[in-house]
C-alpha positions in Angstrom: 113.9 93.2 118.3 115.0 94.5 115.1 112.4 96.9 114.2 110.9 95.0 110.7 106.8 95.2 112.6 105.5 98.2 113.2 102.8 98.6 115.9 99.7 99.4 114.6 98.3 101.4 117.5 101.8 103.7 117.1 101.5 104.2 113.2 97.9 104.7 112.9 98.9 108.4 115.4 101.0 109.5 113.4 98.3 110.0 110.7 99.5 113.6 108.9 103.3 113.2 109.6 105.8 113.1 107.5 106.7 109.7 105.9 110.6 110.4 105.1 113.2 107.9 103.3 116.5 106.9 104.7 118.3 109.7 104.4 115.5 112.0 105.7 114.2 113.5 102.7 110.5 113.8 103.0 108.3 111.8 100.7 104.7 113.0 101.7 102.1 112.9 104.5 101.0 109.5 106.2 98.0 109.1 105.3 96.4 105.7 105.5 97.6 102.2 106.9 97.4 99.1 104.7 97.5 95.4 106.3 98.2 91.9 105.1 94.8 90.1 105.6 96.3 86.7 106.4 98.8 87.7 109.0 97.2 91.2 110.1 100.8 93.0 110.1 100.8 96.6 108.4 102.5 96.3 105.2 102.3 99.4 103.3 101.5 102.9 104.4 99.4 105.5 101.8 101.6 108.7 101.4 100.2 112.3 100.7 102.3 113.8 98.2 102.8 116.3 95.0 100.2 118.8 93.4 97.7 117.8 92.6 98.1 115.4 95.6 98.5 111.7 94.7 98.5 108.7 97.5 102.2 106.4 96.8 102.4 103.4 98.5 105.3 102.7 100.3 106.7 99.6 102.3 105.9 99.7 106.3 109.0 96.7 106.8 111.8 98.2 108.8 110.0 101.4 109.3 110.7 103.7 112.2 108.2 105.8 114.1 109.7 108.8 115.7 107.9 112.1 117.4 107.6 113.9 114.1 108.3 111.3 111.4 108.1 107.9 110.0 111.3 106.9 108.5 110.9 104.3 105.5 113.5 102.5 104.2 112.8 103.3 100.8 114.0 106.0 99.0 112.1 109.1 97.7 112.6 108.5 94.4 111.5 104.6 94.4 108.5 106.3 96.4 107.6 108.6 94.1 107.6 106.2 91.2 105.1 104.0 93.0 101.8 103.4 92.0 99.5 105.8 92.9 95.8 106.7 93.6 93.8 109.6 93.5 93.3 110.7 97.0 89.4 109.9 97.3 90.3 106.7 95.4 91.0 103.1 96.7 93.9 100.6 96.0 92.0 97.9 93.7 92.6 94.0 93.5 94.1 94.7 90.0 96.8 97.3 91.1 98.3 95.4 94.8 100.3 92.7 92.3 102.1 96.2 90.3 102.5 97.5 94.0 104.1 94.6 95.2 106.4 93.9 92.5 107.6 97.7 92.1 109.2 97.3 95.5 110.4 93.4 94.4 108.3 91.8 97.3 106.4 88.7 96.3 103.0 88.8 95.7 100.4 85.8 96.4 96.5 86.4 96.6 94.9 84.7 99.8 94.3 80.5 99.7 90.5 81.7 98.0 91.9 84.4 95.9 91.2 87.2 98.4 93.2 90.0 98.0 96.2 90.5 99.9 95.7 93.8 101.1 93.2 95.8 103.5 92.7 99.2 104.7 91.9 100.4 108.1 
């Protein structure tokens, strides 16, 4: 298989790790887990980072879960120009199309309009 789904029950440990780009520089801290709501895959993971401490979002496709890291494949500064939250905030509706499209993935809300994205 070439690695582009990432297991839920192995990401969602690693909660607190660093989230690292390609060439191992670290980004942040794995925070939180964000899944597509029509085919359940993890899409995005939230990312601990800076002072004060923002969540980034940063693309789960092609990651790679190792004993002390996840490795993206984007790279830290793509990550840190991502949209951000506070940390006690949420991701709204309004702000998954900018996510989406700052990364240059397509973007379509659910066949009711229901957002794309969901938290767990």
């Amino acid at each position: 298989m070439s690695g582009s789904v990432v297991e839920v029950g192995d990401i969602r440990d690693w909660q607190g790790q660093s989230v690292v780009d390609a060439e191992g520089s670290k980004i942040g801290s794995l925070e939180g887990v964000y899944f597509d709501t029509s085919s359940d895959q993890p899409v995005f993971a939230s990312v601990k980072r800076g002072l004060p401490a923002k969540l980034v979002f940063v693309p789960l496709v092609g990651a790679k879960v190792s004993p002390n890291q996840v490795r993206v494949t984007t790279d830290k500064k793509t990550a840190k120009d991502a949209p951000s939250i506070d940390t006690d905030g949420e991701l709204t509706s309004e702000l998954e199309p900018t996510l989406y499209s700052h990364y240059g993935l397509p973007y379509e809300r659910g066949a009711s309009g229901e957002r794309r994205l969901g938290r767990r």
